[in-house]
C-alpha positions in Angstrom: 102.7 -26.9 116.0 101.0 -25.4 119.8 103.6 -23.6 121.5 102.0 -23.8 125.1 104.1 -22.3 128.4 102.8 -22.9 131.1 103.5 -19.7 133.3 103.6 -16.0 131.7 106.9 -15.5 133.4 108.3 -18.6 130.9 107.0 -16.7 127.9 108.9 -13.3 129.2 111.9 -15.4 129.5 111.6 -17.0 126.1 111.0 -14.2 124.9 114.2 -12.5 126.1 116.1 -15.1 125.1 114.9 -15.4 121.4 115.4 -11.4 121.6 118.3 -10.2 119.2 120.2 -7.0 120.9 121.0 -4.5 118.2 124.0 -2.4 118.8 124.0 0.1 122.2 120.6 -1.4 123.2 119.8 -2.7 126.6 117.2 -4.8 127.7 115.0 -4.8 131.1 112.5 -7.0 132.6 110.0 -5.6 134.7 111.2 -2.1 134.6 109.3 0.3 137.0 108.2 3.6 134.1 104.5 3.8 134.8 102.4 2.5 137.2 102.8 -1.4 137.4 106.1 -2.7 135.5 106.3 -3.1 132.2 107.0 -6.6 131.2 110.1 -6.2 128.9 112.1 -2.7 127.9 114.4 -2.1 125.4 116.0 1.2 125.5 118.7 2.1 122.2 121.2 4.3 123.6 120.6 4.8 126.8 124.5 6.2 127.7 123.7 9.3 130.3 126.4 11.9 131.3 125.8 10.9 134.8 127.4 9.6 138.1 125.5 6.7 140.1 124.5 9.0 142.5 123.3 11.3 139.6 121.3 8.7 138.2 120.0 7.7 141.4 118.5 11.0 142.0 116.9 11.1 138.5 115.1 7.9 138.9 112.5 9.7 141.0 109.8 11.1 138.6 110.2 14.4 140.4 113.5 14.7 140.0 113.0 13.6 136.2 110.7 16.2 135.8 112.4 19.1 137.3 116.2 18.3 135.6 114.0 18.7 132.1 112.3 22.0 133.1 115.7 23.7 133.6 117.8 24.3 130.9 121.1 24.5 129.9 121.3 28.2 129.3 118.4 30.1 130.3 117.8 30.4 134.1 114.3 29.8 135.6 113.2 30.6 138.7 111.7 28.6 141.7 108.3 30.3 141.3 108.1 29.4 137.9 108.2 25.7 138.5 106.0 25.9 141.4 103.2 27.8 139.2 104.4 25.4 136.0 104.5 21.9 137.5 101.8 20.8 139.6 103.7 19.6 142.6 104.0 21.0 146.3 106.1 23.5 147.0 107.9 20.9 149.6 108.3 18.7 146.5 109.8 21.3 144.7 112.2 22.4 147.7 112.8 18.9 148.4 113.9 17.9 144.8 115.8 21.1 144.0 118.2 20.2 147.1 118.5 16.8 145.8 119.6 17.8 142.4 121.9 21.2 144.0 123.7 18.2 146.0 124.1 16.1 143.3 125.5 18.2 141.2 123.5 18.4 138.3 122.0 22.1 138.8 123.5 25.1 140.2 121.4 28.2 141.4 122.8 31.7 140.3 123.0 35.2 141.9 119.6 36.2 141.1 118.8 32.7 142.8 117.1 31.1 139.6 118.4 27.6 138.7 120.2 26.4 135.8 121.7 23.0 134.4 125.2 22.4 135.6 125.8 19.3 133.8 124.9 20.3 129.8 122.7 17.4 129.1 121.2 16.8 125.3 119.3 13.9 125.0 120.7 10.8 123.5 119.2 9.9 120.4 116.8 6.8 122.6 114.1 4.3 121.3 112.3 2.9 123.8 109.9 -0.1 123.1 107.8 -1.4 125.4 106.8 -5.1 125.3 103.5 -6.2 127.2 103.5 -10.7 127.0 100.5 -12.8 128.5 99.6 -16.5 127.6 95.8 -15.5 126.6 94.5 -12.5 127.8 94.2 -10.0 125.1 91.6 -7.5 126.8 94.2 -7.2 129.9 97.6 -7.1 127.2 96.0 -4.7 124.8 94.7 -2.0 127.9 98.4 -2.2 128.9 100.4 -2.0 125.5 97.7 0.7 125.1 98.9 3.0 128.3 102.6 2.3 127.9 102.3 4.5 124.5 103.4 7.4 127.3 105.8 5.7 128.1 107.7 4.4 125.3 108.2 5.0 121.5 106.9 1.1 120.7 104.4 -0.5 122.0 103.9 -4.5 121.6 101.8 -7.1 122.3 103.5 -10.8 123.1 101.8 -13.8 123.0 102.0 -17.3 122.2 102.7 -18.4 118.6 99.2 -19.9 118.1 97.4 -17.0 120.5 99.3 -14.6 118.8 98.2 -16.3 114.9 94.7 -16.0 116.3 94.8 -12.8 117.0 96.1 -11.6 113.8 93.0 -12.7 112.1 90.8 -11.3 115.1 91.8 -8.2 116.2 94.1 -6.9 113.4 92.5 -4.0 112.5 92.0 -3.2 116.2 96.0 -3.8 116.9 97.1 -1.2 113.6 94.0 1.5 114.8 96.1 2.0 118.2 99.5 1.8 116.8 100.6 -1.5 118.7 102.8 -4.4 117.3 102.1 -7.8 117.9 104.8 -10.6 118.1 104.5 -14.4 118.7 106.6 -16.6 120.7 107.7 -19.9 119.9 110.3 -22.4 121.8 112.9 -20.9 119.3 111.6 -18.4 117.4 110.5 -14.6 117.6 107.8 -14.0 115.2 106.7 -10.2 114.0 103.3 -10.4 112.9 102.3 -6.5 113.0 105.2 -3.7 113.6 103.7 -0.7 116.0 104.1 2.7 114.8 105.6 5.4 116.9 103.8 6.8 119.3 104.3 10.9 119.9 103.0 10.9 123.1 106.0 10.8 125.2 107.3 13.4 127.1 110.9 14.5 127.6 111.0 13.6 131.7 109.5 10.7 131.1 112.5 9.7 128.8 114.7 11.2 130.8 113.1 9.0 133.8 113.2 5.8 131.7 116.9 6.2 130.7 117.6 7.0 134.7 116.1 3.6 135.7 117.8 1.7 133.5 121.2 3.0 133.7 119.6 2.2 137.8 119.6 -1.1 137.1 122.5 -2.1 134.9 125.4 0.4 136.8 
């Protein structure tokens, strides 16, 4: 039987609905990571060592990339970032303030920086979910991209789209590592698992985790 909805934003919905939480696992809607939302996010421990205001300060993809570039225990200096990073120095200057005020660095006698919260990185999975009603060209560029930005990348789409697909584009869907699901009124079907992508970099975790701790504090 044709499961048809209507609007995309009914599949999304369905789709989170139908969708079984595992333990520590959160789930977003249109959460901000790259460029354009992604439709659905599901981060597995997520739990930061982090005050709202902490969090709120790591949120910005500056920010995200500068906490990750100093470490716990060996000091860098300001120079170093500058020549390392590819932002302005204002940027720099701008977002080392921001994290000196918020607590989460500290800047030593030699005036090189350091963590002062000891952060290690939770043990996260993040899986990206990209849904439309019919257009695979559009989904598939998408689900494509956000293999930066998260571990999983899927494709959602209508039961009967998505059954299509399987026979057409297969092959196409395993080549790039993507995962395909269909939706029905009331049930979640897994028709090809992604693999995990490696192309995710540590501020972009940490910046993922930041905004959704953001949004669920």
């Amino acid at each position: 039987m044709k499961t048809i909805f209507k609007l995309e934003s009914m599949l999304v919905d369905t789709f989170i609905t139908l969708y079984k939480k595992k333990d520590f696992e959160i789930l977003v809607s249109e959460l901000p990571i790259r460029f354009g939302n992604i439709d659905v996010v599901s981060i597995k421990n997520s739990n930061l060592p982090f005050s709202k205001n902490q969090i709120e300060i790591l949120s910005k993809p500056a920010a995200a990339l500068i906490f990750t570039k100093i470490k716990n225990e060996r000091p860098i200096s300001k120079n170093i970032l500058i020549k390392g990073l590819g932002l302005s120095k204002a940027t720099i200057n701008h977002t080392l303030y921001d994290l000196l005020n918020a607590g989460l660095i500290l800047k030593n006698e030699s005036g090189c920086y350091l963590r002062k919260i000891k952060f290690v990185f939770p043990k996260t999975i993040v899986t990206g979910y990209e849904a439309k009603l019919t257009d695979f060209n559009k989904a598939f560029y998408q689900a494509k991209s956000n293999k930066e930005f998260v571990d999983y990348s899927y494709l959602v789409f209508p039961i009967d789209i998505a059954n299509k697909l399987l026979e057409k584009k297969k092959n196409l869907i395993l080549d790039n590592g993507l995962g395909l699901i269909g939706v029905s009124e009331t049930k979640m079907h897994m028709l090809v698992k992604a693999s995990k992508s490696e192309k995710m970099k540590n501020h972009i975790r940490l910046l993922s985790l930041a905004k959704v701790n953001k949004v669920v504090y």
